[in-house]
C-alpha positions as CSV (number, residue, x, y, z in Angstrom):
1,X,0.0,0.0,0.0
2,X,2.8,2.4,0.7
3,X,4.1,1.5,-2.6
4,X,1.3,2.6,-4.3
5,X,1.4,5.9,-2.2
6,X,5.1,7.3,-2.8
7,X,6.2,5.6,-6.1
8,X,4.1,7.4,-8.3
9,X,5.1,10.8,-7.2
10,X,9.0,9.8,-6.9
11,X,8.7,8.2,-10.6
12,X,7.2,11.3,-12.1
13,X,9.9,14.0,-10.5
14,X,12.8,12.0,-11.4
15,X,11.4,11.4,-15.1
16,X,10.8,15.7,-15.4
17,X,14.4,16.1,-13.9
18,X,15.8,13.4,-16.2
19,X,13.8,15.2,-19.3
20,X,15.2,18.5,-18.3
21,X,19.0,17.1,-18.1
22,X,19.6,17.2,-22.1
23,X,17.8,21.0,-22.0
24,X,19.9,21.9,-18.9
25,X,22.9,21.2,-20.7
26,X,22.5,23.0,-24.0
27,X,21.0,25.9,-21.5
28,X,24.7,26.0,-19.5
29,X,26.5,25.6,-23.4
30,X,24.4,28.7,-24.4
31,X,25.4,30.7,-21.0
32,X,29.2,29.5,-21.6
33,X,28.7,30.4,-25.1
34,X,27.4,34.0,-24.1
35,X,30.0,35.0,-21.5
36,X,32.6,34.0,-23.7
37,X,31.0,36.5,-26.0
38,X,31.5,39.0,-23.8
39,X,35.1,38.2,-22.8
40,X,35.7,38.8,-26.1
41,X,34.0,41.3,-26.7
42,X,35.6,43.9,-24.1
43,X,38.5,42.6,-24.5
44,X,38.8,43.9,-28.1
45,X,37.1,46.9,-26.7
46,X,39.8,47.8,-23.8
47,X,42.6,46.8,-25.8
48,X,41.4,50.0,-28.4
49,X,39.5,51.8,-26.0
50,X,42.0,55.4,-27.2
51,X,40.8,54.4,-31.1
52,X,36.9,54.3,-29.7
53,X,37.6,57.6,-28.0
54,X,39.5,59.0,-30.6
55,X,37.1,58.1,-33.6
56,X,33.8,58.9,-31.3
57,X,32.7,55.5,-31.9
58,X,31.2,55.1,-27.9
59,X,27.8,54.8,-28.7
60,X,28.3,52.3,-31.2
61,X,30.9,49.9,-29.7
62,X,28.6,50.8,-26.5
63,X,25.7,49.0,-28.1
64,X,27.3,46.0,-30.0
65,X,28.7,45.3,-26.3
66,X,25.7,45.9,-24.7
67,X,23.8,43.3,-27.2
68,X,26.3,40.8,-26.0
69,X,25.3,41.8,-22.2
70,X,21.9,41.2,-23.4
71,X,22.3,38.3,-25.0
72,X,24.4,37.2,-21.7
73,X,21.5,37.9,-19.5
74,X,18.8,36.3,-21.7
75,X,20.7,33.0,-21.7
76,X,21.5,33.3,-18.0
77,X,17.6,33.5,-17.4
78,X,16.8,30.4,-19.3
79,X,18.9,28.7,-17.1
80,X,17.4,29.9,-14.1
81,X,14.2,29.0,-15.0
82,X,14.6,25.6,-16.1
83,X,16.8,25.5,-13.1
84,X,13.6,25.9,-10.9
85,X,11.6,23.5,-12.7
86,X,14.4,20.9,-12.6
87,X,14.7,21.6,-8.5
88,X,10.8,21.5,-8.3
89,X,10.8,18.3,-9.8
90,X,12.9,16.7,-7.3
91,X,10.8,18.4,-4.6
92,X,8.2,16.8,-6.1
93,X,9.7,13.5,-6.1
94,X,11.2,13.8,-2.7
95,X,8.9,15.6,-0.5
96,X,5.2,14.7,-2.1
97,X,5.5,11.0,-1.2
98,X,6.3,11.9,2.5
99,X,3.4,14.2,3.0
């Protein structure tokens, strides 16, 4: 009878976390992916910051590192998100059989 009771539950949260893993991963490669834009990004920009000054080109190199900010931040927010669903779903799997 107990069976019955917790395995359910358990089985469900550990087949939504195991779902999740392959989308977790290409989540993380996307965040990696995004960060190393940015690395790259000011890193071209520091190393000619006197040329931006000099040709006035701030707004503009502003903006194409900002987009990679962006781009940083969206990616960073997937993960999050399916972060939380993958920790709900061993909640779920640990907690709902107990109550």
């Amino acid at each position: 009878m107990l069976v019955a009771l917790v395995l359910p539950p358990l089985l469900l949260g550990l087949a939504l976390f195991a779902a999740a893993l392959r989308a977790t991963a290409a989540r993380q490669r996307e965040v990696i992916l995004a960060d190393e834009r940015v690395a790259e990004a000011t890193g071209a920009l520091t190393g000619g910051l006197r040329d931006v000054v000099t040709c006035g080109a701030e707004d503009r190199v502003g903006a194409t590192a900002g987009a990679h900010v962006d781009d940083a931040a969206r990616a960073t927010l997937s993960l999050a998100r399916l972060t939380a669903v993958r920790t709900a779903a061993l909640g779920m799997s640990g907690w709902v059989p107990s109550c």
